[in-house]
Structures are given as C-alpha cells and as structure tokens.
C-alpha positions in Angstrom: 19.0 -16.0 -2.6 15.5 -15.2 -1.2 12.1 -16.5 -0.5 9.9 -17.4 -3.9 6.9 -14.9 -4.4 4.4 -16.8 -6.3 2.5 -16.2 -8.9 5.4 -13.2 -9.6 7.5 -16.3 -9.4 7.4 -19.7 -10.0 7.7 -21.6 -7.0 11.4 -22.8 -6.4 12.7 -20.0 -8.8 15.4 -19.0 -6.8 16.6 -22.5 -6.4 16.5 -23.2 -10.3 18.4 -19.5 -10.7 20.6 -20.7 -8.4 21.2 -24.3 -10.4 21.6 -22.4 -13.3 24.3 -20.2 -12.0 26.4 -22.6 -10.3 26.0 -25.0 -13.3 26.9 -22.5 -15.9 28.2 -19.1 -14.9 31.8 -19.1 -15.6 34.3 -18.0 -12.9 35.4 -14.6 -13.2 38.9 -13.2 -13.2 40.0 -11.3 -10.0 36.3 -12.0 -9.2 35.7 -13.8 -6.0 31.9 -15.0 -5.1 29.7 -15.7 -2.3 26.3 -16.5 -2.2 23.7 -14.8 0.5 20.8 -17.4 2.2 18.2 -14.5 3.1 15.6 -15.6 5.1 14.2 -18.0 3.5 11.0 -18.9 5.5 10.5 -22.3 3.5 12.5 -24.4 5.7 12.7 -27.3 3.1 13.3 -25.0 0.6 16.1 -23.5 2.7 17.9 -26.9 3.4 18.1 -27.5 -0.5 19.4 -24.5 -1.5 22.6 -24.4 1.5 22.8 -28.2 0.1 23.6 -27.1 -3.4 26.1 -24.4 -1.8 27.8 -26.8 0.6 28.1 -29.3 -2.7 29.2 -26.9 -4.7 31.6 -25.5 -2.3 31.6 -21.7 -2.6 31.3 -19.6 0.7 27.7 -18.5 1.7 26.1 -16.5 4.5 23.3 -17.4 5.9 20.9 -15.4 7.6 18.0 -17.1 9.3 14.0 -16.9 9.2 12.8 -16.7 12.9 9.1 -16.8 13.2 9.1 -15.0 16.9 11.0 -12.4 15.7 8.8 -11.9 12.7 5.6 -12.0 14.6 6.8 -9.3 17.2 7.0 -6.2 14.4 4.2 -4.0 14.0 2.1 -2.7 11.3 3.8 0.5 10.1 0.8 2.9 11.1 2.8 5.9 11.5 3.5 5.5 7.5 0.0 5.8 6.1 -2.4 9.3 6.1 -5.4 8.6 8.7 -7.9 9.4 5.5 -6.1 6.8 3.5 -6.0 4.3 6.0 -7.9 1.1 5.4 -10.6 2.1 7.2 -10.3 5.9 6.4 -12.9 8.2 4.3 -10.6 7.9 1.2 -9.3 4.2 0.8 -12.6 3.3 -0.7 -11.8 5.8 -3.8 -8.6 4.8 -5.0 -8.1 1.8 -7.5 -6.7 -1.6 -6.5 -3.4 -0.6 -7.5 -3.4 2.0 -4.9 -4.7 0.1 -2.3 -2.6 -2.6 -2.6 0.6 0.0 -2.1 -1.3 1.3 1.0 -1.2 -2.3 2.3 2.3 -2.5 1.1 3.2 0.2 3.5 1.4 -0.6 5.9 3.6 -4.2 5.7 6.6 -2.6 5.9 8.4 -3.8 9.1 7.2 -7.4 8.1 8.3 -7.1 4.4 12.2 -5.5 5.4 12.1 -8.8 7.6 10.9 -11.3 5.6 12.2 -10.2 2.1 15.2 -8.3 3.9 16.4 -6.5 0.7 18.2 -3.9 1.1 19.2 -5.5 4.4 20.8 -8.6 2.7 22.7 -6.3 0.3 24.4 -3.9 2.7 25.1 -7.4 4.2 26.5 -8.3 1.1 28.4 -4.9 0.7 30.0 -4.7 4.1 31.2 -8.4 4.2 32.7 -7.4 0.3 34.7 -4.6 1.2 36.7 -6.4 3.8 37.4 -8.8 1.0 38.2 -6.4 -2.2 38.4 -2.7 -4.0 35.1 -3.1 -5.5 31.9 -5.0 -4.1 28.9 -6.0 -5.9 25.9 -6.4 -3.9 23.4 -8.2 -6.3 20.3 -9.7 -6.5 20.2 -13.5 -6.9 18.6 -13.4 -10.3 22.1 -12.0 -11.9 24.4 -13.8 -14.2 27.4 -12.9 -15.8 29.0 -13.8 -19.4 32.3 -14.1 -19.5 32.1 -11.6 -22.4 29.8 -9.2 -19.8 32.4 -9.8 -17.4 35.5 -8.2 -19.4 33.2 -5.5 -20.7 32.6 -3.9 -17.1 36.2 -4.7 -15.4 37.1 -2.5 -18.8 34.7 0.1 -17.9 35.8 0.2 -14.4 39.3 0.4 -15.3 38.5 3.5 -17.8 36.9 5.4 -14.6 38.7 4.1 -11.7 38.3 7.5 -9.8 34.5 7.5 -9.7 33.2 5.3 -6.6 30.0 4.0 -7.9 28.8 2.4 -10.9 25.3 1.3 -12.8 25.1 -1.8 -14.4 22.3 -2.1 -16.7 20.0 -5.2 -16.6 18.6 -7.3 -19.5 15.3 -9.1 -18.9 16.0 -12.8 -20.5 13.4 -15.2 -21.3 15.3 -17.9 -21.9 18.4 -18.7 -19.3 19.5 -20.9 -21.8 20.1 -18.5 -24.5 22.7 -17.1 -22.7 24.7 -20.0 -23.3 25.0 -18.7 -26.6 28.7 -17.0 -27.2 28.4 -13.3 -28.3 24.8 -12.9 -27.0 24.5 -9.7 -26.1 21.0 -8.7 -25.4 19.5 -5.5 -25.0 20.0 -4.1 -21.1 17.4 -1.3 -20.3 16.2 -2.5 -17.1 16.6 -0.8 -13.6 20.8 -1.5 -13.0 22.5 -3.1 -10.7 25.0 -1.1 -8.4 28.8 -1.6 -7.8 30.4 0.2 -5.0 34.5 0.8 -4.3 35.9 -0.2 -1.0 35.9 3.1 0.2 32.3 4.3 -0.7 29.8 6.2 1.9 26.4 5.2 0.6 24.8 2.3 1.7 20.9 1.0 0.7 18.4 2.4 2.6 16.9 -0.5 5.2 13.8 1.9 5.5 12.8 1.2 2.1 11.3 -1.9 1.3 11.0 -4.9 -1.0 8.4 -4.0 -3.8 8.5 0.2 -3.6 11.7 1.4 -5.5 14.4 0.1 -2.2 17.4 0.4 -5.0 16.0 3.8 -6.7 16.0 5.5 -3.3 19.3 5.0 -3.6 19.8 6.4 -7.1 17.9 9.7 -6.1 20.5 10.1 -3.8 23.5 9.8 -5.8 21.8 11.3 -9.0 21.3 9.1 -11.3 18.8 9.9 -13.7 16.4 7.4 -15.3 12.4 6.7 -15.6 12.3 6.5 -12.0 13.1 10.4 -11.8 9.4 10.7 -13.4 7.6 8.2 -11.1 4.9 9.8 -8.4 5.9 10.4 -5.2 2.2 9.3 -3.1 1.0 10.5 0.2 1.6 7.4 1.6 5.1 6.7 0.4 8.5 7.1 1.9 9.6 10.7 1.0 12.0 11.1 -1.9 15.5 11.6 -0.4 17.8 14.8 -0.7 21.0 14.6 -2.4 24.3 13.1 -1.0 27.7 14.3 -0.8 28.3 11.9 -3.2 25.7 13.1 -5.6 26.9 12.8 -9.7 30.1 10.2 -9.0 29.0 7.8 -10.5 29.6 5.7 -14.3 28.1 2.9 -16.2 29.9 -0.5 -16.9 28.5 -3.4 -18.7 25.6 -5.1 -18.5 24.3 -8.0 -16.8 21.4 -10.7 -17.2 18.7 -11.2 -15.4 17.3 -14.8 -15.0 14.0 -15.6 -16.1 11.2 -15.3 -12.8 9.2 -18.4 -14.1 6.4 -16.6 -15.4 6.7 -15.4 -18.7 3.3 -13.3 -19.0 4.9 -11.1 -16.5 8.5 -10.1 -18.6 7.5 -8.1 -21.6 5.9 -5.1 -22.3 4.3 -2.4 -20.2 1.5 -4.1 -19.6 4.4 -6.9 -18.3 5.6 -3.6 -15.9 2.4 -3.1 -14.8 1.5 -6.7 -13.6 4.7 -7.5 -12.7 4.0 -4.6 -10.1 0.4 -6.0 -9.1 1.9 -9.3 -9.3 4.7 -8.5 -7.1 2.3 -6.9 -4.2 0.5 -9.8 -4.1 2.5 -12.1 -3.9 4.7 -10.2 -0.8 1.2 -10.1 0.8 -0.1 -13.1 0.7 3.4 -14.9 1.9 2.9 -12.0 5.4 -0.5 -12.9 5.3 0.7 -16.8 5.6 2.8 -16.3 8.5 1.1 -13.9 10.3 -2.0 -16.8 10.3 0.4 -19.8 11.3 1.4 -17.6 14.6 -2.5 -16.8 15.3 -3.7 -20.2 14.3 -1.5 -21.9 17.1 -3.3 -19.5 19.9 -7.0 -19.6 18.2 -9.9 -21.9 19.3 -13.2 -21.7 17.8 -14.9 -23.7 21.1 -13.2 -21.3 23.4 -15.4 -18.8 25.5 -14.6 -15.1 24.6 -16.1 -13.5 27.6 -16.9 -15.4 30.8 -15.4 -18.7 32.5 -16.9 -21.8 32.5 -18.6 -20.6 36.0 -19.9 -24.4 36.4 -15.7 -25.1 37.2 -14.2 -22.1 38.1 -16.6 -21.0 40.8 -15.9 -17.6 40.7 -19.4 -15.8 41.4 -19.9 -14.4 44.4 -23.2 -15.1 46.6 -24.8 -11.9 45.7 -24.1 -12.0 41.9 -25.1 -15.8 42.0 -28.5 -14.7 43.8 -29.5 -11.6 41.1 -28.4 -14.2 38.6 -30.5 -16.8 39.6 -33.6 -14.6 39.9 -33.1 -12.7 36.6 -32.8 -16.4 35.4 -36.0 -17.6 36.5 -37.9 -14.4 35.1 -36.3 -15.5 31.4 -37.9 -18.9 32.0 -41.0 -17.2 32.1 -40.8 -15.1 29.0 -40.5 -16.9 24.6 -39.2 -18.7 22.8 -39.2 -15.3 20.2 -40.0 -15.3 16.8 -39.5 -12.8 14.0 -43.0 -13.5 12.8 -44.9 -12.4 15.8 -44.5 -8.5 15.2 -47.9 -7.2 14.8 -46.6 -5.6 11.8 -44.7 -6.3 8.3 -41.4 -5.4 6.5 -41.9 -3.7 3.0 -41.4 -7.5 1.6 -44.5 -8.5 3.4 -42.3 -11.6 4.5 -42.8 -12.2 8.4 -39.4 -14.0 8.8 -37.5 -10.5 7.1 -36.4 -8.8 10.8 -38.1 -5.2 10.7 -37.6 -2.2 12.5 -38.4 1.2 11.3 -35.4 4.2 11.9 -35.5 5.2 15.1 -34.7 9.2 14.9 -36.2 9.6 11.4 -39.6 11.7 12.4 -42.7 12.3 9.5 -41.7 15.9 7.8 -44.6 18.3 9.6 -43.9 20.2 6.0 -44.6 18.0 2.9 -41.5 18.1 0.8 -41.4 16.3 -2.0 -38.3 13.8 -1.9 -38.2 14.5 2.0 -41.1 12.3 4.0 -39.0 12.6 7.1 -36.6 14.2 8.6 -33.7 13.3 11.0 -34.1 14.4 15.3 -30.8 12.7 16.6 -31.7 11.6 20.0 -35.4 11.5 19.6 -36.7 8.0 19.0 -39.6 7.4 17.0 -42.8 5.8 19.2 -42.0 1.6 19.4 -38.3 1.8 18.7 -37.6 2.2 22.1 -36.9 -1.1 23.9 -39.2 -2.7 25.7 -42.2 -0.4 25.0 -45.8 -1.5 24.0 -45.4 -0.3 20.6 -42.3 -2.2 20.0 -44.3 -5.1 20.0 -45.0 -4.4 16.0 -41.4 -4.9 15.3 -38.7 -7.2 16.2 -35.9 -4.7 17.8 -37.0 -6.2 21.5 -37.6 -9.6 20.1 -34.0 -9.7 19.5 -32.9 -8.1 22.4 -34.4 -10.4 24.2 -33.0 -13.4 22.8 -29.4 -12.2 22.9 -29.7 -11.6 26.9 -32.4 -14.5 28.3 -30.3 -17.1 25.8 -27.1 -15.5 28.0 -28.5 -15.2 31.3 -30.3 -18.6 30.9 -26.9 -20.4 29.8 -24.8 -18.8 32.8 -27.6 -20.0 35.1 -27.1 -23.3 33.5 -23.1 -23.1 34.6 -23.9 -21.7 38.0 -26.6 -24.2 39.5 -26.3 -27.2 36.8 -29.7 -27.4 36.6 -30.9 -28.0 32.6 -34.0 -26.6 33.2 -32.2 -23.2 32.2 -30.2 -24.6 29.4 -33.2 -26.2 28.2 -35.2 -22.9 27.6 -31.7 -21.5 26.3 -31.9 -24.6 23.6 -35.3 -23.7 22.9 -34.8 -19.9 22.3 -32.2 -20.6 19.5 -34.1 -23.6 18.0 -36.9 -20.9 17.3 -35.3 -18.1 16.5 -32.9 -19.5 13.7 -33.5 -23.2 13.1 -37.2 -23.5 12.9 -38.4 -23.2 9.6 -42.3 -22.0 10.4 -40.4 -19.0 13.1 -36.8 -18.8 11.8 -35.4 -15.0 10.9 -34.1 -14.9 7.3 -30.6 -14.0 7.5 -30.1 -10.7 6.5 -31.1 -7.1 8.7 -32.3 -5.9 4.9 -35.1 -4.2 6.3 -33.5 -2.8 9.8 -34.3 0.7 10.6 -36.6 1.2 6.8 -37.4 5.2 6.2 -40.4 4.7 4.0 -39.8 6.4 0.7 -36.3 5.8 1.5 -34.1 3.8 -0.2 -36.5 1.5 -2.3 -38.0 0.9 1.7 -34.9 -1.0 2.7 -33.1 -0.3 5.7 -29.9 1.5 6.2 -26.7 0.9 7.5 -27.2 1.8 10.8 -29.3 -0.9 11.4 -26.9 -2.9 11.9 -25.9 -2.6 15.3 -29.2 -3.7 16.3 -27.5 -7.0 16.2 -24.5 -5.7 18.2 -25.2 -8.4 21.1 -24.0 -11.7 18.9 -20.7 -11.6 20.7 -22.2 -12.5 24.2 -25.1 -14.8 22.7 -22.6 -17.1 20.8 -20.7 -17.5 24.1 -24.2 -18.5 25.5 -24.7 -21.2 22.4 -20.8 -22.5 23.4 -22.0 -23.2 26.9 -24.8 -24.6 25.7 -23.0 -27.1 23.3 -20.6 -27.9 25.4 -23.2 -29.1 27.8 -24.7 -31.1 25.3 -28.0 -29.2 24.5 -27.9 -29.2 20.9 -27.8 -31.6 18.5 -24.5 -31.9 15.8 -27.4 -31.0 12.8 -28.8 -28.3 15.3 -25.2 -27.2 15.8 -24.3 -27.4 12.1 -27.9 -25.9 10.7 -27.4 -22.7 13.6 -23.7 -22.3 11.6 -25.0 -22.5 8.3 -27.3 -19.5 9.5 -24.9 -17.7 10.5 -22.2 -18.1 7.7 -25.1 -16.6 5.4 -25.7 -14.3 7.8 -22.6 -13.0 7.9 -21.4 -13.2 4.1 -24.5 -10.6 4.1 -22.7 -8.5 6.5 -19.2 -8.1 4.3 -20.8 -8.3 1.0 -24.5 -6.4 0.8 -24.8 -2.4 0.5 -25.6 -2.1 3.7 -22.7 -3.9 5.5 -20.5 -2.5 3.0 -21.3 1.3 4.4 -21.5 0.3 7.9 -17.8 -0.9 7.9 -16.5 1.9 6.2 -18.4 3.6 9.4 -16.0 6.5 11.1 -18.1 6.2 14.4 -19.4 3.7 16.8 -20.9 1.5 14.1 -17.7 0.7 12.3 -16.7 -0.7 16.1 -20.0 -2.5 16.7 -19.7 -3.8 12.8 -16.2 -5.2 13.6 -17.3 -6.6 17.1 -19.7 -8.1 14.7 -17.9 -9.7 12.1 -15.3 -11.1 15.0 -17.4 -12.4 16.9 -19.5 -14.3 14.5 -16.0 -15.6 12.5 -14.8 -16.5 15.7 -17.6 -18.8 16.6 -17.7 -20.2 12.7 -13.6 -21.0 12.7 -13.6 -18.3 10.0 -9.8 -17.9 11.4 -8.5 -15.5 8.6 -11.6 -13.4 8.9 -10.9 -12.8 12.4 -7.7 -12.2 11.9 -8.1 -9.9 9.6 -10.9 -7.7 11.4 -8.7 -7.4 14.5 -5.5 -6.3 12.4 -8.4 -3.9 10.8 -9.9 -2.3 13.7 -6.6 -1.0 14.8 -6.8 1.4 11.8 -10.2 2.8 13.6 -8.5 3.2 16.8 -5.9 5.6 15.2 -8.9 7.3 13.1 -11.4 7.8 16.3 -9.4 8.8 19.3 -7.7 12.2 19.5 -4.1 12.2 20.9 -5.7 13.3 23.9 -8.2 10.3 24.1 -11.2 12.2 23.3 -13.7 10.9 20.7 -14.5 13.2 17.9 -16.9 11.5 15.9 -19.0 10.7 18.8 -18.1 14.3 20.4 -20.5 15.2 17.9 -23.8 13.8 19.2 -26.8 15.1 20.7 -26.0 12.9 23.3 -22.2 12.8 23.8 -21.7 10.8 26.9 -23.8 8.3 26.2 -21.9 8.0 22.6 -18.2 8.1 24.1 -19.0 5.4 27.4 -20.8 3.4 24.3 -18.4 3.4 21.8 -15.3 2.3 24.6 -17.4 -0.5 25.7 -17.6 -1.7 21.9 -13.5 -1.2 22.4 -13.4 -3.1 25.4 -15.6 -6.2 24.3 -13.5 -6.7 20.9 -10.1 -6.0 23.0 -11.8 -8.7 25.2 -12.3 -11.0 22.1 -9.1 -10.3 20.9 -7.5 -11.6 23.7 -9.3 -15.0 23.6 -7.3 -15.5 20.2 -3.7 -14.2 21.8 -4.0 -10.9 20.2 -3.3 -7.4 22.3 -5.8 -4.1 21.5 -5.2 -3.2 25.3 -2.0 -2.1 24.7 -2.2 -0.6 21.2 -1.1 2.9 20.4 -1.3 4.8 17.3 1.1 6.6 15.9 0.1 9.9 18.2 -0.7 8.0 21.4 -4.2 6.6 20.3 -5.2 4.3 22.4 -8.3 2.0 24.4 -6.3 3.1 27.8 -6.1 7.0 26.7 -9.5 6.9 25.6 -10.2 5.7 29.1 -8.2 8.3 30.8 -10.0 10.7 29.2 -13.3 9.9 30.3 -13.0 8.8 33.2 -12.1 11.9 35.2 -16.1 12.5 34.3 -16.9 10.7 37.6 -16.0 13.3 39.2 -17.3 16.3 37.2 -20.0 17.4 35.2 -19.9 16.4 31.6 -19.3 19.8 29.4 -20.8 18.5 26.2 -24.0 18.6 25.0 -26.1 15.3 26.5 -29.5 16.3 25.8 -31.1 13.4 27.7 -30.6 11.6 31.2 -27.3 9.9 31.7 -27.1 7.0 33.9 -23.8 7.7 35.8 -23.0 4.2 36.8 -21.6 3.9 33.7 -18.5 4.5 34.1 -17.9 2.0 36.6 -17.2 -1.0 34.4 -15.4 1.2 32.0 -13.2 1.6 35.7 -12.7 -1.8 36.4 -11.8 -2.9 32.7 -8.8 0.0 33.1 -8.1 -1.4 36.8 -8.0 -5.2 35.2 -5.5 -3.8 32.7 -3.6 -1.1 33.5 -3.7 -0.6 37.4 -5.2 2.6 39.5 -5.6 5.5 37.6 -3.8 8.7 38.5 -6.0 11.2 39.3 -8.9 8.5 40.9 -6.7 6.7 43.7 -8.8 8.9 46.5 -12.3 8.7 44.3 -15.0 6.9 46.6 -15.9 3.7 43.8 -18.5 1.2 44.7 -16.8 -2.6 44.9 -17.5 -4.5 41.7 -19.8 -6.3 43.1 -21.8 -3.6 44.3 -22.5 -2.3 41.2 -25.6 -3.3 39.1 -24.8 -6.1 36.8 -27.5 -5.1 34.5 -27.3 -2.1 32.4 -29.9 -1.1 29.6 -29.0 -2.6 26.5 -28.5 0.6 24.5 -25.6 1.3 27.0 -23.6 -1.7 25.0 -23.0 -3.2 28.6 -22.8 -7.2 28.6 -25.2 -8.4 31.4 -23.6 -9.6 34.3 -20.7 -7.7 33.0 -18.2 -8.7 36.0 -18.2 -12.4 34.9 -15.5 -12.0 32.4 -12.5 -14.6 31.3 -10.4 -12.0 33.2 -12.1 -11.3 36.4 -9.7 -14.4 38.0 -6.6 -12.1 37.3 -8.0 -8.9 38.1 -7.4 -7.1 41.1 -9.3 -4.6 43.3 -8.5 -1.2 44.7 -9.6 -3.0 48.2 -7.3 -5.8 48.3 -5.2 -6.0 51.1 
C-alpha cells in the first residue's frame, strides 16, 4: 500500500482499495497474506491505513517515510544526455511528453525512495519465500475472486517445474462488480508476476516507479508482450540482456485490478496515454512538494544574500571602512537616475522604455540588403561603454549606477549609522521604479536594439545588462530594515518587480536568454534567483537553483575549462566573468541552505574545478586569444572565494597573494565583481593563508 498520486488517483485511493479488499476479498486456500505499508509520506494517511491493518488483524510490514533521508538523494544527472538536459540545446524541441520523462529521470533517486516500487516488492518477495513455495509480490491495487484464485493454483499445479509465472491484469471500473459470482472480465493488462521459492530474479531497484520497473524484468526473462515494441530513448535505462532464466516462465489466471478513482484515465488508448501523462505528473508534483517543505524551513525572504548586517557584526576593517566611506560620499554627490533623461529614445519613442543599442553590432561598411550591421565581438559600439560621454544618450550607465551607489550608499548606512546615506539610497529607488513621472517600465524590450533588427527590439543578450539586481536588493533589505521605506513604497517597488520578472520567464527575449549555453544563461539564473528571492517567490527559487546545476554539467569540461566562453575574442575576461556569476548564485544559494559549492557533475564538473583550472593563470600567461587588456587582479577574489570554501590550493601554497584587504574592492562592472566584494555573509568563517 503506497502514497496516492493525484490526479492519476483519487486522493485516499489506496486506503479505499485497501477497505475494499479487507472487506470483501475472500481468504484464499493454502494462501497466507500480508499487507506492505510503503512509505507513505502522508503521515495521517499512514496512521489510518496501519489502523485498518491492526483492526483487521492480518500481519503487515511497514516501512517508513523519513524526510532527511529523502532530502539527502540527488538528482540523477549522470542519467540524462547533456543536449537533452533541461537546460541543454535539445530539451526545447521535444514535446511535453518527452520532457516530462526527462524530468522523470532525472527524479529517479527521489522517485525509488518515495514510491519505493520495486524496492517494496523484492521486500515483499524475500519476506515470502521464507514463508512459502511460491510468493506473490503484488501491487496494492490487486484482488482475487475466489473463482480467480482456483484458476491459477490449477495453472501452477499443471506447470509446477517452471519457476515464474504471468498473471494477467483486468482494468475494473467498478470494484463492486466483482462481487458478482462468475465475473470474469477480460485481463489484457501488463501481469502481475509470481515467483517459486527457489527463483534467481529479483525486480530491478534501478528502475523506477512510472518507466516500465516490472517490464525490465520481463525483458529479462522473455516474455513477450507490447512492451517488446516500446522505444528504448536516449535518456532511458538501457534495455537489459537476457537471464539464465530466460523462457521459464507460464501464465496462470488472472487477477483484478481496483479502480484508481478516476475513471477518464481507464479506457482506451487515449486512457494509456494520459494515464502516462497523468501518472508523471502526479510523481512530480508529490517530489516537487517535499523537496519545497525541506527548503521552505531554511528560506527567508528578509534575509541578506551577500553581506552581514555590518551596522552589528563589525566586521570591516579600518581601511575598507575608509574607501567605503569616501566612495560613499562621492554617490551622495551624483542622481537620483531616471530612465527618461537619456538624451535619446527607444524605437517606442517612450522615455521610461530602458534603451541601449547592441554593443558589438557595427554599421555594414558594404550595404547589404537584410544586413545593416554586422557583429565585431569585443568591439563596443561608441556610448555603450560605461561611463563614457556618449553613454549619456542611453540608460546602460544610468543603471549601473543605481545598482552600485544604492549598494555602496546602504553599506555606508550600516557602517557609520548615519541616514544621510540611506536617505539618498531611499531616494535612488523611489525614482528609478516608484515615481510615476521617472519610473522605468518593467521590461529590457528595447536592451541592446540592432536597428532593422528584429522589428527594432532588443535581443536576448540584453539582458545581463541588469545582471547587478542581486547586490541592489540586498541594498533595498538594508534599507527596509532600517526603516527607509514605506510598507506602500515597499509593496509598489515588489509589484515592479514581480512584473518585471514575469517578463523575464515569459517574453521572447527571456525565453532565449535562459536557454543561453554561455554566461548569459548564468547571469539570467542569478537573475531570476535573486529577484524570487527578494519577492518570497520560494518555488521559483527553488527551482532555478535545482536548474542551474544542469548548466554547470553543460559548461565546464571535466577538466574545468569553459568551452563556450573558450570561444571568445576575449577569453579570460569571459571565463573569470562567467565563475564570478557561479560564485554569486553559489553565494545566494547558500543564504537559502542550498550547496552549488560542492556540486559535481557526472564527470567531475564542478564551481571548485572550474576554479582550479583558472587559477594557475596567476602565474602564467593566458594561452587563448584575449584580444584586449586584462586586468590581472582578477583572479584574486576568484582566490579567496576557493580559499573560503575549499582551503589552499595545490599548486599556489608558495604564490606571493596580496591579503584580502589589500586588494581593490572595486572592480569595473563588466568584470561581474560585487563592489566591496570582501564584505560577504561568509567573510566571518573564512580564513587566510596568513593566519597564524
């Protein structure tokens, strides 16, 4: 007796099976029966069903639903192609039906726990054949006539010498019809198995609850049916070879099979078929439930991701306080910033639309019709480099600069409790989202536009111009804890960015950017979790950090390298940018008791091999092509996340490395460094190569 899938069941199907059996099937000569409680995770559920068995007084084994246990098995990663991974270049092309078996595999370890199918009957079948000659192991939805009874002790009686038999199934609609004397319905569905005392083959444990865990079993003994004409996909458990025991088998009988509770879902092929799709789904969404109850209990939307409440913790040093400080005071001088001060406009002619043209897309010297410009990777376009005069026409600085004086403003705010910093802070996200004369529409539609491109909308890649939310909402949690905006301010700013970011999962451009093989699928999911993070959009998050595993098997080599990024103009650049994307979402993820540090794919792939692939580059010259300067200091926060994590590195124990606090706490943006990167949640746990 297992766990109700709804909707392929109706809820509390097994315990009305189980009423019906114990109220009606007959006992059955030289037949002795126990009952199997299978890990039932519905604990009220549970208790009524061992009440009915206790009452009734027939012998039971129960085996337990632990929640600990559960939550400590992995995603089966190893099972699943890297193209038709979630996140891979094929998943996108197959039907539902095929993804929803990709996710099925990917459950697997969860779903042989939770549903425990073939577990419970080799349970069934070892505990039987201490007890008898013959042992059926079989499901909870079986009942026996008395009349089906005699008919397979005859058949086993005819073929005494063959160690395995099939018992046919009938679907029934109506339980109660087989009240009936001499109803003998038609049994064509996948059988049941009975196995002598002195069988070999057991069910496969591998195999799981929802792909074919009983067939595997009849490829191996031979026995023919529909199932011998069923594909075999890339993604599936490969069909087994023959046993010893292959051909000794027979047929006996039949048996019922109790109605599920939804009749839609029993006739037909089209009933096959749904009962299939049903099926998935409903194993899903019940891994899906526990899987959020464990990560709800550790989850706190008010929580800061990525630096300590400074104003308590005091953890700054002098120096880092004094830069701080000072960078501080030059953000007091500078906004609020509005979307509608560029000097020029979107293709919508709407000020608050954010605009930025695409920075490496150059005006085709050749006139080509269908080709107005062509791509230079590497070579930004005049104004779409930060900070330049030109890039006063569009809003690519505007933004940047609200992202890091709203952070540096709100950390100065912690450090010297003066509200003349949170104050401007306040002010900088009252303009840019909650005023309605300045606000930004929320959407990037036209981020990084190629005129004649597109219908003059942006493209994908624009999207990681808004990278930077995962530090900024930090900032606006400082800044509401302190008081400095109001509950509608607070409220309106989440309403912004709810819309916000049902435009990043749901418009054409979000869409391609998360299917993104590169970088931008990691700044997309940084993104996504930071923003559902900050909302309470628990599931969401969830979700995106189970997700963005899948990239970490797809974009690091065994070896750590970084193919996709290997491919660049410039290449280190791309690789130190692309880790620190790893290192802020493993950073996020930890906030919510999740671990990416310690991840590894099914080859090695991993944020730590990754790291100890690049880092050696201190101490060499980059061999790839890096066709402009490279600001070297990057690698030292790359260094200390590995030291907080993993320890000294082998190979860089006798490398001269500035202290931490030595090195410059501000990077430029593009290099996808936080500012004031050593203030992190971690930094109180983290130790130095110079402690003593």
């Amino acid at each position: 007796m297992g766990n109700d899938l709804v909707p392929r069941h109706e809820k509390g199907q097994s315990r009305k099976n189980l009423d019906f059996i114990l109220k009606n099937e007959p006992d059955l000569k030289g037949c002795e029966k126990s009952f199997i409680v299978n890990r039932i995770v519905d604990p009220n559920e549970e208790k009524l069903i061992i009440g009915m068995l206790e009452s009734a007084g027939v012998q039971y084994i129960h085996i337990p639903f632990h929640l600990d246990e559960y939550q400590g098995l992995p995603l089966d990663y190893e099972g699943v192609p890297r193209k038709y991974l979630p996140t891979g270049k094929l998943f996108s092309q197959l039907n539902a039906a095929q993804q929803s078996r990709i996710w099925m595999r990917l459950y697997r370890h969860k779903n042989n726990y939770v549903m425990n199918n073939n577990g419970a009957r080799n349970a069934a079948l070892r505990e039987g054949k201490t007890h008898a000659k013959w042992v059926l192991p079989w499901d909870g939805n079986c009942f026996l006539t008395a009349e089906a009874w005699e008919e397979i002790v005859a058949d086993i009686e005819k073929q005494a010498d063959c160690p395995y038999f099939i018992v046919p199934m009938a679907r029934i609609p109506n339980n109660e019809s087989l009240l009936d004397k001499g109803n003998r319905p038609k049994a064509d569905e996948e059988p049941q198995m009975i196995f002598r005392c002195d069988s070999t083959q057991e069910f496969d444990e591998a195999c799981y609850y929802g792909r074919r865990p009983k067939v595997e079993l009849f490829w191996r003994l031979g026995i023919p049916g529909k199932w011998d004409h069923w594909h075999i996909e890339p993604w599936d458990i490969p069909c087994p070879d023959y046993s010893q025991d292959a051909g000794a088998f027979a047929k006996a009988g039949w048996v019922a099979r109790l109605f599920s509770g939804q009749a839609h879902l029993e006739k037909g092929s089209s009933g096959l078929v749904d009962r299939g799709l049903a099926r998935n789904e409903a194993i899903t969404a019940l891994l899906d439930k526990l899987d959020g109850e464990g990560f709800h209990s550790r989850y706190d939307a008010k929580r800061l991701c990525y630096v300590p409440d400074l104003a308590s913790d005091g953890i700054i040093s002098d120096a880092l306080r004094r830069t701080l400080i000072s960078t501080a005071g030059e953000a007091l001088s500078r906004g609020p910033y509005s979307v509608v001060d560029k000097k020029t406009l979107p293709p919508s002619q709407n000020s608050h639309d954010y605009w930025h043209p695409a920075p490496y897309f150059w005006p085709n010297p050749i006139p080509i019709p269908g080709l107005p410009y062509i791509r230079k990777d590497g070579k930004r376009v005049p104004g779409t480099r930060l900070y330049e005069p030109m890039s006063e026409n569009y809003d690519r600085t505007r933004l940047q600069r609200l992202f890091d004086d709203t952070f540096v403003l709100a950390l100065a705010g912690s450090v010297s409790q003066d509200g003349l910093y949170d104050d401007q802070a306040a002010k900088l996200v009252r303009t840019w989202f909650l005023d309605p004369e300045k606000a930004m529409a929320p959407h990037l539609d036209y981020a990084q536009v190629r005129k004649g491109w597109n219908k003059n909308r942006g493209s994908s890649s624009g999207i990681i111009e808004a990278k930077d939310f995962y530090y900024f909402l930090d900032a606006v949690r400082l800044l509401e804890q302190r008081g400095k905006l109001t509950q509608s301010e607070s409220s309106a700013l989440r309403e912004w960015l709810a819309r916000y970011l049902h435009w990043l999962r749901t418009s054409p451009q979000g869409v391609k950017e998360g299917a993104s093989q590169n970088n931008h699928g990691t700044y997309y999911d940084l993104q996504v979790s930071a923003i559902a993070a900050f909302l309470g959009e628990d599931t969401l998050l969830r979700h995106t950090l189970r997700d963005c595993r899948f990239r970490i098997v797809q974009q690091f080599s065994a070896d750590g390298s970084q193919p996709e990024e290997l491919k660049r103009t410039t290449t280190a650049h791309y690789c130190c940018f692309n880790l620190q994307g790893w290192i802020h979402l493993a950073q996020l993820a930890e906030s919510c008791g999740e671990d990416l540090w310690n991840f590894e794919g099914p080859q090695g792939q991993s944020i730590r091999r990754g790291m100890e692939w690049l880092l050696p580059y201190m101490t060499k010259e980059w061999p790839f092509q890096q066709i402009d300067a490279f600001d070297s200091e990057r690698y030292y926060p790359i260094y200390y996340a590995y030291l907080s994590r993993y320890g000294e590195m082998k190979g860089l124990v006798h490398v001269e490395i500035p202290r931490q606090e030595e090195v410059k706490p501000l990077f430029f943006p593009h290099d996808g460094i936080r500012p004031f990167w050593q203030l992190s949640c971690k930094v109180r746990h983290m130790f130095s190569r110079y402690d003593t």
